[in-house]
PATOR-599422 format. One record per residue (C-alpha): residue in one letter; residue number from 1; y, z, x. Coordinates in steps of 0.25 Angstrom, whole numbers, plus 5000, padded with zeros to 4 digits. Last residue first. Layout:
N
REC;A;NUM;Y;Z;X
...
END
This chain:
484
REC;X;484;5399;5370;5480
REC;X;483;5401;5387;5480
REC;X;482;5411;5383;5492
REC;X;481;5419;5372;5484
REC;X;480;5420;5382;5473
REC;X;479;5425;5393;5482
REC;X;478;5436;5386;5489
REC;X;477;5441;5382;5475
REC;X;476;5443;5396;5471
REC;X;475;5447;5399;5483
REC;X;474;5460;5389;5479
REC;X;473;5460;5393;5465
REC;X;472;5460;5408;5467
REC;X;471;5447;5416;5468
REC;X;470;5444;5426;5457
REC;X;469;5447;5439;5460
REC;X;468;5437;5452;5464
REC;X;467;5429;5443;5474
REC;X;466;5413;5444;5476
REC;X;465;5412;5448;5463
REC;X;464;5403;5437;5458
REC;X;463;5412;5433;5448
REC;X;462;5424;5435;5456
REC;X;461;5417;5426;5466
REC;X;460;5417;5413;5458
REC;X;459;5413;5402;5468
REC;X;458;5405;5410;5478
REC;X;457;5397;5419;5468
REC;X;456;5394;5405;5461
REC;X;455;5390;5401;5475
REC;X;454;5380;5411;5478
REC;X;453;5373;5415;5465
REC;X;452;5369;5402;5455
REC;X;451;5371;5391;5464
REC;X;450;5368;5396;5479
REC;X;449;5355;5409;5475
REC;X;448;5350;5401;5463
REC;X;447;5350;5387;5467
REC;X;446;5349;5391;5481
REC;X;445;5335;5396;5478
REC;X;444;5331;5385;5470
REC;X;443;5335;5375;5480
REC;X;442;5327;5381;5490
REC;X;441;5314;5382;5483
REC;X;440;5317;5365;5480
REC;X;439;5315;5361;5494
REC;X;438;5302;5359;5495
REC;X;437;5302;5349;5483
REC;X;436;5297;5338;5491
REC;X;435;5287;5347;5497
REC;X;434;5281;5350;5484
REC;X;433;5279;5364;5479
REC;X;432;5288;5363;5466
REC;X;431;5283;5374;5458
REC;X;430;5278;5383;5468
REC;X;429;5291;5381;5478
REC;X;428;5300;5383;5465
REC;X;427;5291;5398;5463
REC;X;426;5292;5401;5478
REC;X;425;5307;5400;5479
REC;X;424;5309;5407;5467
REC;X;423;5301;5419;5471
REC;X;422;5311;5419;5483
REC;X;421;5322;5419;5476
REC;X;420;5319;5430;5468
REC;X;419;5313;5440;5480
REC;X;418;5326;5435;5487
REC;X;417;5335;5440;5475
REC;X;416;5326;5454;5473
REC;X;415;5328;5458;5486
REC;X;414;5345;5456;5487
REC;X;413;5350;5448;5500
REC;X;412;5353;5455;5510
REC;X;411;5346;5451;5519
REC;X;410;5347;5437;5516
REC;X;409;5362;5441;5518
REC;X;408;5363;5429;5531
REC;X;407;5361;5416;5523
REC;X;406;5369;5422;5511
REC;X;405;5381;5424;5523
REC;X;404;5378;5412;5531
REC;X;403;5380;5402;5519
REC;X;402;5394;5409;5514
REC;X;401;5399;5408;5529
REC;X;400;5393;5394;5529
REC;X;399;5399;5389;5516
REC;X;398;5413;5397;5518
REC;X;397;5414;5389;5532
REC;X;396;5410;5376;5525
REC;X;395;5420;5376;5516
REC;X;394;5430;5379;5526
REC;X;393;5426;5367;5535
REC;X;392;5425;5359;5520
REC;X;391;5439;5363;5516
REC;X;390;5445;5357;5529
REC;X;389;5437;5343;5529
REC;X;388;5443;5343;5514
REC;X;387;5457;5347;5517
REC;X;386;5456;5337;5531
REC;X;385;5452;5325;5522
REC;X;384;5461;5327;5510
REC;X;383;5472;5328;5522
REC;X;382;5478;5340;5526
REC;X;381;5493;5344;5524
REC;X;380;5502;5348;5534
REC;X;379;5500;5352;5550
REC;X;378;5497;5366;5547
REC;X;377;5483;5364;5542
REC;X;376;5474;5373;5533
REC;X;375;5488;5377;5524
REC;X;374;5492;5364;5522
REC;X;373;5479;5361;5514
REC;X;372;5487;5366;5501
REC;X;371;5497;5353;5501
REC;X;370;5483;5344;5501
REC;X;369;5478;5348;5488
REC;X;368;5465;5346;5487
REC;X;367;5458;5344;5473
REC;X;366;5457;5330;5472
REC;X;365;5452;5328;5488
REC;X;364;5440;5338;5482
REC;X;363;5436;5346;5497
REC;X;362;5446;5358;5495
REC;X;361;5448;5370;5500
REC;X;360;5460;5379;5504
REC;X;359;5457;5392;5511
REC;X;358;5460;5403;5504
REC;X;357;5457;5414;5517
REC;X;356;5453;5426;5506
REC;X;355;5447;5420;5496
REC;X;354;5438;5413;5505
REC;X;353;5435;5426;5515
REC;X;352;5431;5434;5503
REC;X;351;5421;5423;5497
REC;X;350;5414;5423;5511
REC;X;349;5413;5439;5511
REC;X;348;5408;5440;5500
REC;X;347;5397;5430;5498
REC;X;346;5386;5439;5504
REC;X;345;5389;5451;5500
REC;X;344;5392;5446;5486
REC;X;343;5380;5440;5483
REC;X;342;5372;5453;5488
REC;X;341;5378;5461;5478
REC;X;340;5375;5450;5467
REC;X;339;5360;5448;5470
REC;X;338;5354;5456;5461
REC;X;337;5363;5452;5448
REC;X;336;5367;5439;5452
REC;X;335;5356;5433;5457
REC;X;334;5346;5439;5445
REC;X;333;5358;5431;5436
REC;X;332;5355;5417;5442
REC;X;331;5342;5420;5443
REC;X;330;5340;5423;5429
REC;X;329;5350;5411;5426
REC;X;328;5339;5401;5431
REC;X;327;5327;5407;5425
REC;X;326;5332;5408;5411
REC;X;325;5338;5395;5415
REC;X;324;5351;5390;5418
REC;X;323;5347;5374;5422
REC;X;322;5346;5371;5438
REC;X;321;5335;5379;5442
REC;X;320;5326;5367;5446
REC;X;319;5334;5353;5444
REC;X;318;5329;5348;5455
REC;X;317;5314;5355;5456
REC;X;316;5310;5344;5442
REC;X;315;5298;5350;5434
REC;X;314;5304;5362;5430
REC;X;313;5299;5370;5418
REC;X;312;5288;5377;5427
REC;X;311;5300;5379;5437
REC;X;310;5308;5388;5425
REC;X;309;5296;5397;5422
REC;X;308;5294;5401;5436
REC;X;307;5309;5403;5438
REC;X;306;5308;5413;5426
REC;X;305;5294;5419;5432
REC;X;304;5303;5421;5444
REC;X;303;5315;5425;5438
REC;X;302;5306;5438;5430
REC;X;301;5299;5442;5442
REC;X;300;5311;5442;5452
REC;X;299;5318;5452;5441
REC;X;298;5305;5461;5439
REC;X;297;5311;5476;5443
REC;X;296;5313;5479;5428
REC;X;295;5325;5481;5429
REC;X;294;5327;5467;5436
REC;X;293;5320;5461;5425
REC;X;292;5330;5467;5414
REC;X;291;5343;5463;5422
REC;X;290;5338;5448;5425
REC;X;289;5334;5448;5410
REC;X;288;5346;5451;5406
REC;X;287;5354;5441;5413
REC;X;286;5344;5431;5412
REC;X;285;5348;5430;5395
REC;X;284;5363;5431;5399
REC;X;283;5362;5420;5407
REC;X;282;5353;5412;5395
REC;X;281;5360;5415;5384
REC;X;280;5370;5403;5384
REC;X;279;5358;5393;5387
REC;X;278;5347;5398;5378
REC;X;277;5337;5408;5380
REC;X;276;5324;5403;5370
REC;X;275;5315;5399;5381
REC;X;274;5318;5409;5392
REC;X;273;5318;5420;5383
REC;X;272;5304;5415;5378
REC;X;271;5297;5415;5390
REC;X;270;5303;5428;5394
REC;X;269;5296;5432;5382
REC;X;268;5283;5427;5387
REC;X;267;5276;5416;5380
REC;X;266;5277;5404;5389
REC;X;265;5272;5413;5403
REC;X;264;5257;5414;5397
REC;X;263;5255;5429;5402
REC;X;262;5250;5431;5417
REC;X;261;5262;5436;5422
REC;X;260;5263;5450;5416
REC;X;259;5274;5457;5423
REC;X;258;5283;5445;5424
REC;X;257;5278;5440;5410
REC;X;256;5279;5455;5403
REC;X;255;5294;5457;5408
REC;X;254;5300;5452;5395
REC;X;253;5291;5459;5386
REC;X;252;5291;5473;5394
REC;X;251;5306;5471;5396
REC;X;250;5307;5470;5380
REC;X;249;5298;5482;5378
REC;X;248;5305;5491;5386
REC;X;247;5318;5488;5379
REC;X;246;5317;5501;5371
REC;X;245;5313;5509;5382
REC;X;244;5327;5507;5389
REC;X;243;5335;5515;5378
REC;X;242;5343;5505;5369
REC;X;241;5355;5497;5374
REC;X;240;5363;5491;5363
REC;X;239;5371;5479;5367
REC;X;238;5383;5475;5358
REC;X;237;5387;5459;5364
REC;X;236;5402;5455;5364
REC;X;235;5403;5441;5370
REC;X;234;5418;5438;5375
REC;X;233;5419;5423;5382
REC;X;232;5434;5419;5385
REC;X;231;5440;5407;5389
REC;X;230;5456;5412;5390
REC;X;229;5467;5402;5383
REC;X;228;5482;5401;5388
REC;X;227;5495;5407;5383
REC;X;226;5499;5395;5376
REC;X;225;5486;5393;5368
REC;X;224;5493;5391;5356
REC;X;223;5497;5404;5353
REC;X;222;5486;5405;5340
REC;X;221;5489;5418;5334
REC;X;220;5477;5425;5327
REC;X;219;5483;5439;5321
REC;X;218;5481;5451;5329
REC;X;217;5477;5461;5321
REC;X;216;5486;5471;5327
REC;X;215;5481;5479;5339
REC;X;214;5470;5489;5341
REC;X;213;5471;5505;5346
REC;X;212;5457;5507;5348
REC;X;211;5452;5520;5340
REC;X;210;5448;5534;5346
REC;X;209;5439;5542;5335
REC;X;208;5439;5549;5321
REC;X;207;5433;5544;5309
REC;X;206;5430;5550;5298
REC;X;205;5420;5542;5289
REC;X;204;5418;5537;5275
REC;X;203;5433;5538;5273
REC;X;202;5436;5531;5287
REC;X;201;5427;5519;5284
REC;X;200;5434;5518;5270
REC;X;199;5448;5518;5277
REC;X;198;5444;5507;5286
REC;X;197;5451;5509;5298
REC;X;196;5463;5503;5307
REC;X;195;5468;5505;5322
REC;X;194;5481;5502;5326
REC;X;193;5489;5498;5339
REC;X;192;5499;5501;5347
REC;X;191;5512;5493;5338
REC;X;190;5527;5495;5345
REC;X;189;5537;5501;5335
REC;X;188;5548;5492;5332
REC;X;187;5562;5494;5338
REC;X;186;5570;5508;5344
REC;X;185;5564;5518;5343
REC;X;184;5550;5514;5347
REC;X;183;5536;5520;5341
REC;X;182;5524;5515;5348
REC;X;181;5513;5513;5336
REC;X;180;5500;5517;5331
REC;X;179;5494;5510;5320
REC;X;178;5482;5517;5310
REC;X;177;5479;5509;5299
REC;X;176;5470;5514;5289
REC;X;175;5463;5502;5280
REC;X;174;5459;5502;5267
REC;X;173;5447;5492;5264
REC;X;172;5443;5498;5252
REC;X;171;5451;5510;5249
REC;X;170;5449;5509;5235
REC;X;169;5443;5522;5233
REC;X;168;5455;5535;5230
REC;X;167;5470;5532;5236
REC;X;166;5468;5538;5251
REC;X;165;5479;5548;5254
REC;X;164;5483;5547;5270
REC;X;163;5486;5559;5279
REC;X;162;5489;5556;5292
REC;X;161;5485;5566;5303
REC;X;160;5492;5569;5318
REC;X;159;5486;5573;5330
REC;X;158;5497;5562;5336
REC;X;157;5493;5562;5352
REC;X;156;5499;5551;5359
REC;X;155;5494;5543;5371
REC;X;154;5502;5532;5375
REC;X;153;5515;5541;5376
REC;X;152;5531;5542;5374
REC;X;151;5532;5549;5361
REC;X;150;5521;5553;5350
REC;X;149;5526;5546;5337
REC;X;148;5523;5556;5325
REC;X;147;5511;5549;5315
REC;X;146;5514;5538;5307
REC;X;145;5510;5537;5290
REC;X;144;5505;5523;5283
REC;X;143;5501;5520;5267
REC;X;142;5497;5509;5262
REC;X;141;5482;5513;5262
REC;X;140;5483;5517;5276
REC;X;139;5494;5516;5286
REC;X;138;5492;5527;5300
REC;X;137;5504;5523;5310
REC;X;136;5502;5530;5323
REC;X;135;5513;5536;5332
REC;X;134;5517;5530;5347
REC;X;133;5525;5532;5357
REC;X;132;5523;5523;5369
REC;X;131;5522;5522;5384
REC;X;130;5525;5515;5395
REC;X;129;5540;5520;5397
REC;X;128;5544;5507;5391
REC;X;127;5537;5509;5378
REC;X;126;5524;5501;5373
REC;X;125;5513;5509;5381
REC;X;124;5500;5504;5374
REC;X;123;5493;5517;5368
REC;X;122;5483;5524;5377
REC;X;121;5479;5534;5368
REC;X;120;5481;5540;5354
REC;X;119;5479;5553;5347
REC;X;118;5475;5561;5334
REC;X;117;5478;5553;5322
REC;X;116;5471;5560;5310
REC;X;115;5472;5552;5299
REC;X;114;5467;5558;5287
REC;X;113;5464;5547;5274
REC;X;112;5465;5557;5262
REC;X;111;5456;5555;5248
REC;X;110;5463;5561;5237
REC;X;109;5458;5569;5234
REC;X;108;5447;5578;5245
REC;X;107;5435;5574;5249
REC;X;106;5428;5565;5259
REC;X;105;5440;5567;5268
REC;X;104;5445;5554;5275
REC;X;103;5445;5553;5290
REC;X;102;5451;5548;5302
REC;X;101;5453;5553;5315
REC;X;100;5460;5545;5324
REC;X;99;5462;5544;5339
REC;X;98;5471;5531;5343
REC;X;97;5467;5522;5356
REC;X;96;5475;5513;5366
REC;X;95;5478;5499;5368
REC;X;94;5488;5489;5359
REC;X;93;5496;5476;5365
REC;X;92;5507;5472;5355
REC;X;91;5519;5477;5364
REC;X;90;5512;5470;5376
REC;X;89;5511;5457;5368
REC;X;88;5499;5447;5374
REC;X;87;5500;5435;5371
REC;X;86;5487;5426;5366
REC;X;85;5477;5419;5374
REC;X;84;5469;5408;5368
REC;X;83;5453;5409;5367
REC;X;82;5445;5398;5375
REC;X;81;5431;5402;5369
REC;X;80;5419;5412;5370
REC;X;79;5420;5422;5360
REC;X;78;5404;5427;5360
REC;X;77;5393;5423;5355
REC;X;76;5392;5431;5342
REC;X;75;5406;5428;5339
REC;X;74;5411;5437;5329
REC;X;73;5409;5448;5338
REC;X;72;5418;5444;5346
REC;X;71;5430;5443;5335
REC;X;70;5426;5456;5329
REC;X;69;5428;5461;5344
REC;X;68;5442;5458;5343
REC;X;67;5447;5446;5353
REC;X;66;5459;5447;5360
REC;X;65;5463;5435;5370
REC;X;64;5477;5438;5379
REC;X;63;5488;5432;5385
REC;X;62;5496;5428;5398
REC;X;61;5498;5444;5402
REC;X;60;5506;5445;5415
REC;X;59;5504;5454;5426
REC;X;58;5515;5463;5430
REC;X;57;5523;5463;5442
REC;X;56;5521;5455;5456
REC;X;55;5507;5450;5457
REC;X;54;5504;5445;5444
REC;X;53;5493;5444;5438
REC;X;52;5494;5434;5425
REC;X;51;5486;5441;5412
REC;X;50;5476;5435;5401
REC;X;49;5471;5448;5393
REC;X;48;5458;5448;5387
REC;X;47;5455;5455;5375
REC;X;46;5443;5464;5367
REC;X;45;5446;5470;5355
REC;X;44;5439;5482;5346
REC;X;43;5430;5489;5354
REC;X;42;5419;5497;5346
REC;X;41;5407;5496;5353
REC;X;40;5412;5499;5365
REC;X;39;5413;5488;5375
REC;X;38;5403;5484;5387
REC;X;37;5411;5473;5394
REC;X;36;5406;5463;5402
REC;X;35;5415;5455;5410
REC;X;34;5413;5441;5413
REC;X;33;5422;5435;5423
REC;X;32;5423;5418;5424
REC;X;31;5438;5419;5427
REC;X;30;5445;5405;5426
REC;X;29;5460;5403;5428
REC;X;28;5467;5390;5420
REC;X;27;5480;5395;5424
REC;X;26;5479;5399;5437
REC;X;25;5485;5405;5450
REC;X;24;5475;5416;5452
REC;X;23;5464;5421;5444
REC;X;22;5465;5434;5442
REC;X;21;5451;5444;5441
REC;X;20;5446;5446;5428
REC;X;19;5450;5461;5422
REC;X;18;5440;5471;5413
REC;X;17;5441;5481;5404
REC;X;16;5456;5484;5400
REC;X;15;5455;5492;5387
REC;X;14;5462;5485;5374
REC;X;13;5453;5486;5365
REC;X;12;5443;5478;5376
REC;X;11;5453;5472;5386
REC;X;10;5450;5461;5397
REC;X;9;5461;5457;5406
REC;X;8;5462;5443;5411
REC;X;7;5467;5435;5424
REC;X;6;5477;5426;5426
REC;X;5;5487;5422;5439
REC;X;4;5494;5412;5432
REC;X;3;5501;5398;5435
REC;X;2;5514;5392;5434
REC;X;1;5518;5396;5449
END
């Protein structure tokens, strides 16, 4: 049809950890999924693999971006750019682990390097029967030795040690190269990865572990672009967690303008975040504090002395709420994390039957295409007109059905949200108390609860998980006319 069906695989050294849903029948597709990933400390590589699902047979792989962790790290705000994908060669691809033990006596001469390869596990099949037969390659200080070849599997057991005779100081940077390999009669042998180490970290300690199998340096090859580019924003962020106690002093400062109100409102730390949170910091900034208020049980607290700050600031009601402030983006977030069960109660069922019945819509006269519209009449083609006058009926159905469904849940609408909202509603009624500006208490609320909560959920579902897929292009545009 000369379009794909894409969607990406994440690895981190090489273990699948998390899978976007497909987007259908594009080749511009957009995901907008964030995963967060907690790592070991010592991973290696992360990759995402671009593939084409396919419903008969396997799915195709369209390319790859690879990073090391030496090259997120070397960003200290993240990789976040348009990165070309590269091919993917099965016969190149490495997985699996080798268990070593390495050591150096501290005595003895001359000095020996033992290599004690005990086993490996969950090598990359490279045979037709799905398997392999692989034997390890041990090179070090120009010299190189192979264990036996274990036949026909992925998870062999050598129990064999290599002996090397160090040449006394001077190792400098000497590496020891341990490669293991799938032997074939006939032809090259196929590569399943290595491992290196540095021969003095080894001779001032043993080591002895389960290493990741890793694949040739890759060298940096430009393909042009042919394969396609992926947008991609990777941040790598080392959190150490210390006993509860130890934060105890930082609630206490940050909580001491909620529970003590009387203090000059300028000079508490709250004051200060709010002041010197930039932009790009500013979701995750609300995040957190959302998360510590609410375990603190003082989550309405901490927004309504937020939203109390923000209308001191604001002189004119119109444009109330409308930047992404601390206070703004607290909200927004409080929403999502308290109210997301209820969000999708309510919308489900309305978002299920639109992806389900694929209804075509359409009110921009640029965008329709009459040909499709023959599916609403049997008597041909609609005009713009009857397309359009068509679309709106069925718009307006969705509108209603979702209407009635959050007008009906108030019930079940989540405690703490309504306790929220209707702190809010007082505090813009005290700071604008006019009758002229009566109106203004509302359209706070449906700020927050219609522009920030219900109609994002309605026009990326996936993200919301209200739907397990994103919706094709044709939903797709139904949703979007609907959230507007």
């Amino acid at each position: 049809s000369g379009s794909s069906d894409p969607y990406c695989v994440v690895k981190v050294d090489n273990e699948v950890v998390a899978r976007t849903a497909t987007v259908w029948k594009s080749l511009n597709p957009f995901w907008g999924e964030e995963y967060i990933l907690r790592l070991p400390c010592g991973f290696h590589s992360f990759a995402v693999y671009v593939l084409d699902e396919d419903t008969i047979g396997q799915d195709d792989v369209i390319g790859k971006v690879s990073l090391s962790r030496q090259q997120i790290l070397a960003e200290p705000r993240g990789v976040d750019s348009w990165l070309s994908l590269a091919p993917v060669d099965p016969d190149k691809e490495v997985q699996g682990e080798i268990h070593l033990e390495l050591q150096v006596p501290k005595q003895g001469h001359p000095r020996v390097l033992r290599c004690h390869l005990i086993e490996a596990r969950d090598l990359a099949p490279r045979d037709l029967s799905g398997t392999s037969d692989p034997f390890a390659r041990v090179s070090c200080c120009g010299h190189t030795m192979e264990t036996a070849v274990m036949k026909k599997t992925r998870f062999p057991r050598w129990d064999e040690v290599l002996e090397f005779e160090l040449a006394e100081g001077k190792l400098g940077e000497a590496v020891l190269k341990v490669e293991v390999w799938d032997w074939d009669i006939v032809g090259k042998n196929d590569f399943l990865g290595q491992v290196e180490f540095l021969l003095d970290t080894i001779c001032s300690n043993p080591t002895k572990g389960w290493f990741q199998l890793l694949p040739f340096p890759s060298t940096a090859e430009d393909h042009g672009g042919q394969l396609g580019a992926l947008r991609l924003a990777v941040r790598l962020a080392e959190d150490r967690v210390l006993p509860t106690p130890y934060y105890q002093p930082l609630i206490q400062l940050l909580t001491e303008p909620i529970l003590c109100p009387g203090q000059p409102p300028t000079g508490t730390a709250l004051a200060v975040l709010e002041e010197v949170t930039s932009g790009e910091s500013r979701q995750d900034v609300a995040t957190k504090l959302v998360k510590v208020f609410l375990g603190q049980g003082l989550a309405v607290p901490l927004l309504d002395y937020l939203i109390t700050r923000e209308l001191a600031r604001t002189k004119d009601p119109n444009i109330l709420f409308r930047s992404n402030s601390l206070a703004s983006k607290s909200m927004e977030q409080f929403l999502k994390v308290v109210g997301l069960p209820y969000l999708q109660e309510v919308l489900k069922p309305v978002v299920n039957r639109i992806f389900e019945e694929k209804k075509y819509v359409e009110l921009d006269p640029s965008k329709m295409e009459l040909s499709r519209s023959r599916r609403i009449s049997f008597k041909g083609s609609l005009s713009e007109t009857q397309v359009q006058e068509s679309s709106l009926e069925l718009l307006k159905g969705y509108l209603e059905d979702v209407i009635d469904a959050i007008v009906g849940s108030v019930e079940k609408c989540p405690l703490l949200v309504r306790m929220a909202l209707k702190q809010l509603r007082k505090r813009v009624e005290e700071r604008f108390p006019s009758a002229q500006h009566q109106e203004v208490q509302y359209f706070s609320i449906s700020g927050f609860l219609f522009l920030r909560f219900f109609a994002p959920a309605v026009l990326t579902p996936k993200l919301f998980g209200l739907r397990e897929q994103h919706a094709e292009p044709r939903t797709g545009r139904t949703l979007l006319l609907l959230a507007k």
